[in-house]
C-alpha positions as CSV (number, residue, x, y, z in Angstrom):
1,X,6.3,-16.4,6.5
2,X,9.8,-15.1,8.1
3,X,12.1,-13.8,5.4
4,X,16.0,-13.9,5.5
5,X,15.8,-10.8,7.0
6,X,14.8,-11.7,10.0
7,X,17.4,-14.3,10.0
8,X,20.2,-11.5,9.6
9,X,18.6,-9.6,12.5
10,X,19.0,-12.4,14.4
11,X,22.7,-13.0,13.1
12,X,23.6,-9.5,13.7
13,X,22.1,-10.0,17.1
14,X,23.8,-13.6,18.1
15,X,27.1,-11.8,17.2
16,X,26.9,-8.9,19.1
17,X,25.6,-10.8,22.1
18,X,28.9,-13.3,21.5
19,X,31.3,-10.8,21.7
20,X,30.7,-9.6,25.2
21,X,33.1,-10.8,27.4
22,X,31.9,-14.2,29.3
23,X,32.8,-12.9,32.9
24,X,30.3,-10.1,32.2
25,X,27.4,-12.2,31.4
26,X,24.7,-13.4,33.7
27,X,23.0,-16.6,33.5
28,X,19.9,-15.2,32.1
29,X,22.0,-13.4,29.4
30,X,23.3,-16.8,28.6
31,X,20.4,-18.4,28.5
32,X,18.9,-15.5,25.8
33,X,21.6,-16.2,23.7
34,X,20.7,-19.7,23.3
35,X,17.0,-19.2,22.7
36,X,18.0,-17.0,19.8
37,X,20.4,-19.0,18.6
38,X,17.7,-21.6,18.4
39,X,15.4,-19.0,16.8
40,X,18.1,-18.3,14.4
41,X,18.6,-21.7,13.2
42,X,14.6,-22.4,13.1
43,X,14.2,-19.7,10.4
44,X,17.2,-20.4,8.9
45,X,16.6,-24.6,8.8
46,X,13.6,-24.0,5.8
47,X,15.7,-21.9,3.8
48,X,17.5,-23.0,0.7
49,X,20.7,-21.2,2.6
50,X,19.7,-23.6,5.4
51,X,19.3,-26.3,3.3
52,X,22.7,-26.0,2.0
53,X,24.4,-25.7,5.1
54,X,22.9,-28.9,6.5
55,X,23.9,-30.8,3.4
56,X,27.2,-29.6,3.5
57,X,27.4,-30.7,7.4
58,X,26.4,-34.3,6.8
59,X,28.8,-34.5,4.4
60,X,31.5,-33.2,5.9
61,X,30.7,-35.6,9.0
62,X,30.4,-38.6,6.3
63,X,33.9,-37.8,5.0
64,X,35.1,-37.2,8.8
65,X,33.6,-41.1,9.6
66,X,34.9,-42.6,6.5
67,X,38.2,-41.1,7.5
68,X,38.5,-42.4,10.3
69,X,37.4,-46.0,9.6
């Protein structure tokens, strides 16, 4: 099973990749980044961290809908 290590790897990674400037990347470099982003938020999803983030999404999108009814 991946730990949360991995998962801060893979943070520490994302954000390094992210601060490049965006006229210096190439397609495939963008296209990297997403894949681990996506592998970031798979390892993170099963997590009680991830857990806890989702929940707090849906209800922030809840209060957002109710706001604007």
């Amino acid at each position: 099973m991946l730990t949360i290590n991995v998962a801060v790897l893979l943070v520490v990674v994302v954000v390094l990749r992210l601060r490049r400037r965006t006229e210096a990347r190439s397609r495939f470099d963008e296209k990297m980044t997403v894949v681990i982003v996506l592998a970031l938020g798979i390892v993170l999803a099963p997590t009680d961290f991830g857990q806890g983030i989702a929940g707090f999404l849906g209800r922030l999108v809840g209060g957002v809908s109710q706001a604007g009814q």
